[in-house]
N, C-alpha and C positions, 0 to 999 in steps of 0.2 A: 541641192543643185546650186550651185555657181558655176556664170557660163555669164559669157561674151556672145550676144547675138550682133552677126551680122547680116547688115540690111542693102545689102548689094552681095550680087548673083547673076554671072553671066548667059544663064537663059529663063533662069524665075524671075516673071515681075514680081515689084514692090507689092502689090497686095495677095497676088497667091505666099509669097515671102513671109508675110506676115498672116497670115491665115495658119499656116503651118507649125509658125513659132505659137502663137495660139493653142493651138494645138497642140503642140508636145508638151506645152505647161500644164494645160488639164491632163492628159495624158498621165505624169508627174505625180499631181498633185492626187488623182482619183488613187494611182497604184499607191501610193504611202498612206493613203486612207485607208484600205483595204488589208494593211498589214496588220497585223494581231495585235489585242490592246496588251500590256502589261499590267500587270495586278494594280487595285484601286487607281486606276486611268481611267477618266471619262472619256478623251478624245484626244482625236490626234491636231494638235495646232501648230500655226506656222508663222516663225518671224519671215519677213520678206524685207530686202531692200533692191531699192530699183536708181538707176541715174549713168548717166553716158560713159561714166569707167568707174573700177572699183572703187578710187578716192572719191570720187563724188556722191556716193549711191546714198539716198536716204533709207529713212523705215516706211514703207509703206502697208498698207491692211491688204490683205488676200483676198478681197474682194471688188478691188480698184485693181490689180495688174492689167487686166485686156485695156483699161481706159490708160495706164502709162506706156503698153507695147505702142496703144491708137496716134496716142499725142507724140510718142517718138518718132512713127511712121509722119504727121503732120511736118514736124519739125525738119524732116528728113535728115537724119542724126543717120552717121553711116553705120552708128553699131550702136549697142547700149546693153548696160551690166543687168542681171538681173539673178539675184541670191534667192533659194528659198529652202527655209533650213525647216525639218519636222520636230516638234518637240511637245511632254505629253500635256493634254490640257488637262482640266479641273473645275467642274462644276463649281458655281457658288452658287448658291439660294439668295433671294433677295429681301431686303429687308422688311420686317412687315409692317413699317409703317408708306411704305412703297406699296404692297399687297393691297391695305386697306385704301385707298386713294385710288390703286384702276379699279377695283371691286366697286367705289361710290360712282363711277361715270358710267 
């Protein structure tokens, strides 16, 4: 998904507005979860970049988007970029000397 939300609408308020876009990003994100893994894939993961137009957009984590749609609504930015690309992820195990250290607490 790349997409241009805009935050002006001439009978939605600003926070039904953003409730919505809310909402179609989970919407998004749950459907492309749900899609079939392909062979030795552990999961489905996602680059994200977020920022007021395409040239600006940084990398953001997939679990901070609602708090960048929130602070764009703050800022009252009339639009703002938001990419999210699926791509597959990959287990790593951790190291045991990591293991052995939470096991002693």
């Amino acid at each position: 998904m790349k997409k241009t939300f805009k935050l002006t609408h001439p009978k939605l308020k600003l926070p039904r507005l953003v409730e919505a876009i809310k909402h179609d990003v989970k919407k998004y994100i749950k459907r492309e979860r749900n899609k079939t893994l392909p062979a030795k894939v552990d999961f489905w993961d996602f680059d994200c970049r977020f920022g007021a137009d395409e040239a600006t957009s940084e990398v953001i984590h997939l679990s901070t988007i609602n708090t960048h749609i929130s602070e764009a609504e703050e800022k009252q930015l009339d639009s703002f970029y938001l990419e999210i690309l699926v791509k597959p992820g990959h287990r790593t195990k951790k190291p045991k000397e990591i293991l052995e250290i939470n096991e002693e607490d």
